[in-house]
C-alpha positions as CSV (number, residue, x, y, z in Angstrom):
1,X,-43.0,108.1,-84.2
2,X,-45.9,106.9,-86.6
3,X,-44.2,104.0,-88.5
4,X,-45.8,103.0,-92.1
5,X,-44.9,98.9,-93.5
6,X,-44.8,97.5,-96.1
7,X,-44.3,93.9,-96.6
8,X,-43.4,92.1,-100.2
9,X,-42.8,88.1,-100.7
10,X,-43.7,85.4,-98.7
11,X,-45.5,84.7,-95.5
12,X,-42.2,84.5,-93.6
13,X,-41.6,88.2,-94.7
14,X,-45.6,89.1,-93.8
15,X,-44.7,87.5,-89.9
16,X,-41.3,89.2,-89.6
17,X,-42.8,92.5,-90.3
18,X,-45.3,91.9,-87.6
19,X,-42.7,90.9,-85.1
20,X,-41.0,94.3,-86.0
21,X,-44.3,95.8,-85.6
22,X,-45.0,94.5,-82.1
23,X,-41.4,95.6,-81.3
24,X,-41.7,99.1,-82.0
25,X,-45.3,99.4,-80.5
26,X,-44.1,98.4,-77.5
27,X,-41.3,101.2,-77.2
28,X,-43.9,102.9,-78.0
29,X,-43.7,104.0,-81.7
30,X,-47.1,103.6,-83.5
31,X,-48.3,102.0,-86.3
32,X,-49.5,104.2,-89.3
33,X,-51.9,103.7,-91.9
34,X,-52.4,103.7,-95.9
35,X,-53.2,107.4,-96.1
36,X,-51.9,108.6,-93.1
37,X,-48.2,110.7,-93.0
38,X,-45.6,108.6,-91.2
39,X,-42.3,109.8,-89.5
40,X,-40.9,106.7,-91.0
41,X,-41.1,103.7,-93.9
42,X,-40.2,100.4,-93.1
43,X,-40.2,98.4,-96.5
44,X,-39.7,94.3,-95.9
45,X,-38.4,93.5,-98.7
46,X,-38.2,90.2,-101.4
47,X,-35.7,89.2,-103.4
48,X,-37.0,85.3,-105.0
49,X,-37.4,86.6,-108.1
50,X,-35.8,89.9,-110.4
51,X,-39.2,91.2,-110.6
52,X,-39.1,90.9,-106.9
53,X,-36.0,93.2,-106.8
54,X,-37.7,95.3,-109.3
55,X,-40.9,96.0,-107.1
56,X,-38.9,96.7,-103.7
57,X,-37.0,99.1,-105.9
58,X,-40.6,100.9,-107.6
59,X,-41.9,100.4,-104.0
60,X,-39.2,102.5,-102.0
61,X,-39.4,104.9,-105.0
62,X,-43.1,105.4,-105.0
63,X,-43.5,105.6,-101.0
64,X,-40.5,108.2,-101.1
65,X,-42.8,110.3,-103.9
66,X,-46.0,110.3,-101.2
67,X,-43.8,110.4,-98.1
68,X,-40.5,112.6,-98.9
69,X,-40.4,113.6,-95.1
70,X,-40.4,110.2,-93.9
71,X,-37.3,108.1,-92.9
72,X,-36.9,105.6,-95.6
73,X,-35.7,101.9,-94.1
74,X,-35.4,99.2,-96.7
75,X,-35.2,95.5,-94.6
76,X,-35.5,92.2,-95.5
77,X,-33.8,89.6,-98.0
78,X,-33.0,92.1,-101.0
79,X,-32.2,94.4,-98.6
80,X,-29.7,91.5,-97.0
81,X,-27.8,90.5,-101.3
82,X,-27.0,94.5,-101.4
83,X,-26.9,96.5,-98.7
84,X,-24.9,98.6,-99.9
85,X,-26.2,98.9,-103.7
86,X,-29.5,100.4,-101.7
87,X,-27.5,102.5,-99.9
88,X,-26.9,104.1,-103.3
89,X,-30.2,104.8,-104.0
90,X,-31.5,108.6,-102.5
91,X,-34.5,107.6,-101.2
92,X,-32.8,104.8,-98.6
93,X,-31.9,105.6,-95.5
94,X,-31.0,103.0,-93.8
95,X,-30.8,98.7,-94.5
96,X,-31.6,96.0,-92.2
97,X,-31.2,92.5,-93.1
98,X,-32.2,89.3,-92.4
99,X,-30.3,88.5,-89.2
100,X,-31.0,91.2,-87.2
101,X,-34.4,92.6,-87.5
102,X,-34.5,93.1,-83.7
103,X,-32.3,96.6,-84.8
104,X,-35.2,98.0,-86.4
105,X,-35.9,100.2,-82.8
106,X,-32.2,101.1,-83.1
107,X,-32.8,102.0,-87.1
108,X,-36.2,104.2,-86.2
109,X,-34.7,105.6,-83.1
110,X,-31.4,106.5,-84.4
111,X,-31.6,106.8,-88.4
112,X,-31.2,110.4,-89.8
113,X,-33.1,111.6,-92.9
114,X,-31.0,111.9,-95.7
115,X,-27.9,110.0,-94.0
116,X,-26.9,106.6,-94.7
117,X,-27.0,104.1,-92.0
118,X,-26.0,100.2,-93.0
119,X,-27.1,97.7,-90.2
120,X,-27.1,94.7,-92.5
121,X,-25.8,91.5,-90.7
122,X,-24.7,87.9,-91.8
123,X,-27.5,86.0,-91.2
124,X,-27.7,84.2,-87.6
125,X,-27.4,80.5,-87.0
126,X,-29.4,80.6,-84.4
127,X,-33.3,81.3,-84.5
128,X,-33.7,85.2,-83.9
129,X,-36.1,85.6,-81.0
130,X,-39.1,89.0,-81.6
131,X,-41.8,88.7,-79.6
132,X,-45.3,88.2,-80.1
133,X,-46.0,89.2,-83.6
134,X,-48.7,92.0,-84.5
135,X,-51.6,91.0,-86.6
136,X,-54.8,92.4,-87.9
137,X,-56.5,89.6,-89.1
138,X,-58.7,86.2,-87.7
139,X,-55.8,84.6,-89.4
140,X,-52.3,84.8,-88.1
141,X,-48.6,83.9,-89.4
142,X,-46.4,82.2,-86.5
143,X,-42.7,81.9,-88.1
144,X,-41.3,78.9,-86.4
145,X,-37.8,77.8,-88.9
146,X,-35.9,80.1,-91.0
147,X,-32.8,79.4,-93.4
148,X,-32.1,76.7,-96.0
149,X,-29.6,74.2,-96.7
150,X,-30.6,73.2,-100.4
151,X,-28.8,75.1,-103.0
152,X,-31.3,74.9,-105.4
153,X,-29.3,75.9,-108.5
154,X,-32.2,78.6,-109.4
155,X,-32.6,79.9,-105.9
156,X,-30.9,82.9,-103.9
157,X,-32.6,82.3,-100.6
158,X,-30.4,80.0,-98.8
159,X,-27.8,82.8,-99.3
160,X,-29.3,85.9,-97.8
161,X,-31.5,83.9,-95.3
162,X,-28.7,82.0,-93.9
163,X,-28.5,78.2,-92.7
164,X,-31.5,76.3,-91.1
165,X,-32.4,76.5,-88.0
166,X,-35.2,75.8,-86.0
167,X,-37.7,78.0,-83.2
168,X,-37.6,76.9,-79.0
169,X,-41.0,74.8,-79.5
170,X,-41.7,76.4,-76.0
171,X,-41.2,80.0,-77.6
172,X,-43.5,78.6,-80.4
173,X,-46.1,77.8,-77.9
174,X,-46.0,80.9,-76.0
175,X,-46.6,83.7,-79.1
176,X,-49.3,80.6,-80.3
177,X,-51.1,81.2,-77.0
178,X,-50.8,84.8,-77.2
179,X,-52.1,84.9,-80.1
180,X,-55.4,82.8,-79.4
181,X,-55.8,85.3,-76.6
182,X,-55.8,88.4,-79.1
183,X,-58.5,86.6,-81.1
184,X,-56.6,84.9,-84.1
185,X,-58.6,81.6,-84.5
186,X,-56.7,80.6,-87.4
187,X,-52.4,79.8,-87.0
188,X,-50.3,79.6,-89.9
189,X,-47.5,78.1,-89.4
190,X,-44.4,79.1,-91.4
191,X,-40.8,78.8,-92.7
192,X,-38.1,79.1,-94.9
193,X,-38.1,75.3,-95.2
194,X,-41.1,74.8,-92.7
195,X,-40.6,70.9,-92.5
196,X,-37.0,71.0,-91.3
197,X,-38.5,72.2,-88.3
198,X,-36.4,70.9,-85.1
199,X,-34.2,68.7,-87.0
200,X,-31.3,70.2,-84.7
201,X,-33.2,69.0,-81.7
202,X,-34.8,65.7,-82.9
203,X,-38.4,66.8,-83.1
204,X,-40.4,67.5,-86.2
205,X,-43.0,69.6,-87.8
206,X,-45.7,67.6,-86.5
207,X,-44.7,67.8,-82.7
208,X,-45.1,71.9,-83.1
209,X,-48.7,71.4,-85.0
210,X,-50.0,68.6,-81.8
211,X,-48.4,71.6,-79.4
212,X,-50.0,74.2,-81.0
213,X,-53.5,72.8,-81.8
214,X,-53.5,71.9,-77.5
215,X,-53.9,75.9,-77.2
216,X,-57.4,76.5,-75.9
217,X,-58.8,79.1,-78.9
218,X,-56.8,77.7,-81.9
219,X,-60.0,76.2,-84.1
220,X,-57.3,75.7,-86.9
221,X,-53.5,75.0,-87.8
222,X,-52.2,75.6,-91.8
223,X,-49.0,74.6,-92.9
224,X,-46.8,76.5,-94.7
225,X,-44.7,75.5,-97.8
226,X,-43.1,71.5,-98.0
227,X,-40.6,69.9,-99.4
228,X,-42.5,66.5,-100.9
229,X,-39.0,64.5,-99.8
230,X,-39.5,65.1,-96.4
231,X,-43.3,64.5,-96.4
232,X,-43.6,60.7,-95.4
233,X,-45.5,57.8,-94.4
234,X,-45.3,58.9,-90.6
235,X,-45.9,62.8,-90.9
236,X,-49.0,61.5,-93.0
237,X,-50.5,59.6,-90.5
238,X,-50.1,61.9,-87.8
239,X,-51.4,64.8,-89.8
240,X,-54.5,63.1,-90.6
241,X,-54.9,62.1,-86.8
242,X,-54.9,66.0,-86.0
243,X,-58.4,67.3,-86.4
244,X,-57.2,70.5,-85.8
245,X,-54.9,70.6,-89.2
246,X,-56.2,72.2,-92.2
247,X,-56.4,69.6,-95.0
248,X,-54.5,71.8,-97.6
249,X,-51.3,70.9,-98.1
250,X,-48.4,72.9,-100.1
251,X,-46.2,70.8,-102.0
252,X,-42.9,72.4,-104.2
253,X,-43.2,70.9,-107.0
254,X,-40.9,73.6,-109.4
255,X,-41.5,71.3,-112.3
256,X,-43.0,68.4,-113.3
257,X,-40.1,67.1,-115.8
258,X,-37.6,64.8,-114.1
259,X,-34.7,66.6,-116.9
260,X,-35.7,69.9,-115.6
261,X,-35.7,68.6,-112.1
262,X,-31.9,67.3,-112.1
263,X,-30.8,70.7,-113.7
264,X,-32.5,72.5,-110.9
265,X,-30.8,70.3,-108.3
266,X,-34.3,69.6,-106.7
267,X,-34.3,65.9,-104.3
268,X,-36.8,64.1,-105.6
269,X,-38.7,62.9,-108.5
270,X,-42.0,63.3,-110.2
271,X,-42.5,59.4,-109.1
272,X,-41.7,60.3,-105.5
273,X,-44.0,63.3,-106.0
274,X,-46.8,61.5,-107.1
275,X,-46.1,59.0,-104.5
276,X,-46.6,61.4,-101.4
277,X,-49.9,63.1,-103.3
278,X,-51.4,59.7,-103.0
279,X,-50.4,59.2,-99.5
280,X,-52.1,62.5,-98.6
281,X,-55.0,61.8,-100.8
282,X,-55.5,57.9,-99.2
283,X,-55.1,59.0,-95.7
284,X,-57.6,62.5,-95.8
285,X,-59.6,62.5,-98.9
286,X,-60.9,65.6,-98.5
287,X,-57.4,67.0,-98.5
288,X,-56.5,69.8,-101.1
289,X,-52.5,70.0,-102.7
290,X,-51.7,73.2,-104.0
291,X,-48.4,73.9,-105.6
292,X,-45.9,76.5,-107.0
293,X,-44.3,75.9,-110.7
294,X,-41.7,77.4,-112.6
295,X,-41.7,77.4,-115.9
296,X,-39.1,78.4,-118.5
297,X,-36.1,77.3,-116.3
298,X,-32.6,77.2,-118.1
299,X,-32.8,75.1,-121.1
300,X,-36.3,74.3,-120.9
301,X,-37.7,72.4,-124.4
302,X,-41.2,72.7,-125.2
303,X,-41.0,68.6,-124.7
304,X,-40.7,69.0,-121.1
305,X,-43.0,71.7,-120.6
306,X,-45.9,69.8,-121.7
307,X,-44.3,67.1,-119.5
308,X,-45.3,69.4,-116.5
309,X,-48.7,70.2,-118.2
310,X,-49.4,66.3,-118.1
311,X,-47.9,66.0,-114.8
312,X,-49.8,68.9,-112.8
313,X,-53.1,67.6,-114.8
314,X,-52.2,63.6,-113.1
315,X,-51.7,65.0,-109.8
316,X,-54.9,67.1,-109.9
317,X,-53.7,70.0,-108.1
318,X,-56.4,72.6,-106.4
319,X,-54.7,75.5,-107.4
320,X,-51.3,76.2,-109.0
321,X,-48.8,79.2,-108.1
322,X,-47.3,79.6,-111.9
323,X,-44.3,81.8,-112.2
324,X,-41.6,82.3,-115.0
325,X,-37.4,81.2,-114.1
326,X,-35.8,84.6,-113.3
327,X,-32.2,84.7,-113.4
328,X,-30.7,85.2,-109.8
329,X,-26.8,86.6,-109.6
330,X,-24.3,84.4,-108.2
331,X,-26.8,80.9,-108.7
332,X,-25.6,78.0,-110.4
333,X,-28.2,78.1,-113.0
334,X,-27.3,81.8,-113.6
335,X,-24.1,80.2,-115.4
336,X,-26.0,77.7,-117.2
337,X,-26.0,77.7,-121.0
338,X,-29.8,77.3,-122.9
339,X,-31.8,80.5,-121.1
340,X,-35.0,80.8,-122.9
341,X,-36.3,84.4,-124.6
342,X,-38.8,86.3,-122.0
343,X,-41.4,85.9,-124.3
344,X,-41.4,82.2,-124.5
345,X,-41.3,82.2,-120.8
346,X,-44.2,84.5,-120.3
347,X,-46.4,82.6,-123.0
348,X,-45.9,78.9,-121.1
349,X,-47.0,80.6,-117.6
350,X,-49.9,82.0,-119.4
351,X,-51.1,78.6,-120.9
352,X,-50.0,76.6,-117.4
353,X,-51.8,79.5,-115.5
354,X,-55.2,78.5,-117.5
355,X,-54.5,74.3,-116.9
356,X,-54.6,75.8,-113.0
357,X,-57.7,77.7,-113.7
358,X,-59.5,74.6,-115.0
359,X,-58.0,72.5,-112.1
360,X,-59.6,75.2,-109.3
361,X,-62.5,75.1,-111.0
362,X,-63.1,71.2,-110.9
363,X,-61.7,71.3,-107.5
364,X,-64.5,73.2,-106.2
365,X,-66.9,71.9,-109.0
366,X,-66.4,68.1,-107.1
367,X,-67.1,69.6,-103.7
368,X,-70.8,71.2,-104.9
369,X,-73.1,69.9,-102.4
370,X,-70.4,69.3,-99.6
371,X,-70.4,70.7,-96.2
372,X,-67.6,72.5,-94.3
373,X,-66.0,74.4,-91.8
374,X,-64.9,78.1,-93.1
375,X,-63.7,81.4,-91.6
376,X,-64.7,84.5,-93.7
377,X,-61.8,87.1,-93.4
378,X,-63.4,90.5,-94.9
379,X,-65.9,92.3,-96.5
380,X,-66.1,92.1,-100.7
381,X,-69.0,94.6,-101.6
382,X,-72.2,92.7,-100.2
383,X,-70.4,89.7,-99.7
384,X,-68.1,87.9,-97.2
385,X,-65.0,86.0,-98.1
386,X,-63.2,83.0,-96.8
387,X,-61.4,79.6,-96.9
388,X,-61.8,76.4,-95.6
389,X,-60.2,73.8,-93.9
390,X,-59.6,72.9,-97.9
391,X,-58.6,76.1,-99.2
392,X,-61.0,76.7,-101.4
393,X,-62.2,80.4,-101.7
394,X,-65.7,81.1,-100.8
395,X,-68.3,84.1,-101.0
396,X,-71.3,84.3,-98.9
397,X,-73.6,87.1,-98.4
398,X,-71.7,89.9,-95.8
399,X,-72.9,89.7,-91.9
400,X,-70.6,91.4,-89.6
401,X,-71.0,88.5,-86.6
402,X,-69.7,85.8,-88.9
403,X,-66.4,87.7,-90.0
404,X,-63.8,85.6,-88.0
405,X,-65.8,82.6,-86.6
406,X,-65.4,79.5,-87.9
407,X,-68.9,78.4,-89.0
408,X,-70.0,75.7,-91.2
409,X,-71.3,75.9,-94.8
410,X,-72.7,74.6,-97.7
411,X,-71.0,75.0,-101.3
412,X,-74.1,75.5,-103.9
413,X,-72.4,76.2,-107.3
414,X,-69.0,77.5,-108.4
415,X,-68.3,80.7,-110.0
416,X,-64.5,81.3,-111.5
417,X,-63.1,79.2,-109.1
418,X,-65.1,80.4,-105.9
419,X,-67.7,78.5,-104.1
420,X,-70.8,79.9,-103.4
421,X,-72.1,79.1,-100.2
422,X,-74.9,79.2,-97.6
423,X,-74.5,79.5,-93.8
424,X,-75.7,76.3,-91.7
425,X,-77.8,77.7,-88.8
């Protein structure tokens, strides 16, 4: 069968669909294009957000419109809160969770058009073992923890993704090799909460990166999203020891208002923050801290959203993720009294989006003149665009034998938050 995906969300979802990917290729199912007409739809779906669950729903309806032949299979973690609400929906045909994507050759394979087929699982509490993950990119996602343990009072995850729990670091080696061998240069490493990583075993995130970057044909390791509590003195200096580490590192910040903090039931403190910025800054001062934000969360006074303003402006962040509080069924903050009017949430992420702006800008601005390493992904027009070690986005002028391999550059000037650079011969 030709099999069309889809992914939504985060870079855990993008990896697990490539897993499912590899799986089916290898029975022997192939992978269809944008354009093409599949026998089947696999949609990985996200669920973070209500405009999450509002885009799996468009996107199931929309792919159903082109494809109406096509076996419709809705996976993932929305997929995984209500199964059976999807079920409801004509367009589905059959729902996969979170805990058992290894049934998608039993979904393809044995799903009927037009007959409802529920597969959804509790998620495991063990680490649910794929394969080698497909990719078509220089750059390539390797899952290695899933699940979460927090309870966030604004977040749904740990409840359709299960409790944490960490990959076999030799499985984690294995698909890292594999993947060097099918060309990916670049590894991203990934999670749920990506720095709980073999806390059932007594390793740590760092002892995956030092295994990893010892794979002949990895020129890079990036980290996935942390949680600033966890990042200490110790993972700090062994970070900045491994020259193969990218020197970007994602911290959650959610706010930057200790009130707004407590209420979201986050661990740690805008001091603490701060703290483990500096640490990272001290240690590799070429390093780059990006961040997500929410703003508008339950009960949220215009007082502590300028709070965050000042706080994200202190830290100097290279590039902000802003996104407005959504209310999630069943979380602790979806019973909280003081939710704030749509429209006052959308008009703080617009004037926190443009502090981020400014921040990108003088991120890049500071680096004018700078040399360093970069891989260029894809084609824009008559340009080339890439990242480097630092994360920050760069445009060069298109040449096919530089798409992939990691060259080093100069940035000349900044444009809208991109650098503009030249090749080094």
């Amino acid at each position: 069968m030709k099999i069309l995906f889809v992914t939504l969300g985060c870079k855990a979802n993008q990896y697990d669909t490539g897993a499912m990917e590899a799986k089916l290729n290898a029975a022997g199912h192939t992978t269809c294009m944008e354009g093409e007409t599949p026998d089947a739809i696999v949609i990985n779906s996200c669920t973070v957000t209500e405009e999450s669950d509002r885009k799996t729903r468009q996107t199931v309806r929309r792919y159903a419109k082109h494809h109406p032949g096509a076996l419709m299979i809705l996976c993932g973690c929305s997929a995984q809160r209500d199964p059976e609400e999807y079920l409801t929906m004509p367009e589905v045909d059959c729902v996969l969770g979170t805990g058992n994507r290894g049934d998608i050759l039993y979904a393809v394979e044995q799903g009927k058009k037009g007959e409802k087929l529920n597969l959804a699982t509790d998620p495991s509490t063990v680490f649910e073992e794929m394969g080698t993950a497909a990719t078509h990119r220089t750059r390539g996602f390797l899952k290695i923890q899933d699940g979460c343990d927090r309870y966030c009072t604004y977040c749904i995850i740990p409840y359709v993704r299960g409790p944490i729990r960490s990959r076999d670091l030799a499985e984690v080696v294995a698909e890292a090799e594999a993947m060097a061998q099918n060309g990916i240069r670049e590894v991203v490493l990934t999670g749920i909460r990506l720095i709980s990583f073999g806390h059932e075993t007594g390793l740590g995130l760092m002892d995956a990166v030092d295994a990893v970057a010892r794979i002949h044909g990895v020129e890079r390791i990036r980290l996935g999203s942390l949680d600033p509590d966890e990042v200490d003195a110790a993972f700090i200096a062994r970070a900045a020891g491994q020259k193969k580490l990218c020197r970007q590192f994602h911290l959650s910040l959610q706010s930057g208002c200790d009130t707004v903090l407590r209420r979201m039931g986050r661990r740690y403190s805008t001091a603490q923050f701060l703290e483990v910025a500096k640490g990272i800054n001290a240690a590799m001062a070429d390093a780059a801290i990006t961040t997500d934000v929410m703003v508008g969360f339950v009960g949220e006074t215009e007082e502590e959203f300028l709070t965050t303003c000042n706080f994200v402006k202190e830290v100097g962040f290279s590039r902000l993720h802003v996104f407005p509080y959504s209310v999630r069924r069943g979380t602790a903050a979806a019973r909280m009294e003081g939710h704030l009017k749509k429209e006052v949430k959308q008009e703080r992420s617009r004037r926190l989006i443009a502090i981020g702006e400014e921040l990108e800008s003088a991120f890049v601005k500071k680096n004018i003149g700078t040399t360093h390493r970069a891989v260029f992904e894809e084609q824009a027009g008559g340009d080339m665009v890439g990242y480097t070690d630092s994360y920050i986005r760069l445009k060069a002028p298109y040449r096919a034998d530089l798409l992939g391999v990691p060259v080093m550059v100069n940035i000349l000037e900044e444009e809208k938050g991109c650098g503009i650079a030249a090749i080094q011969e």
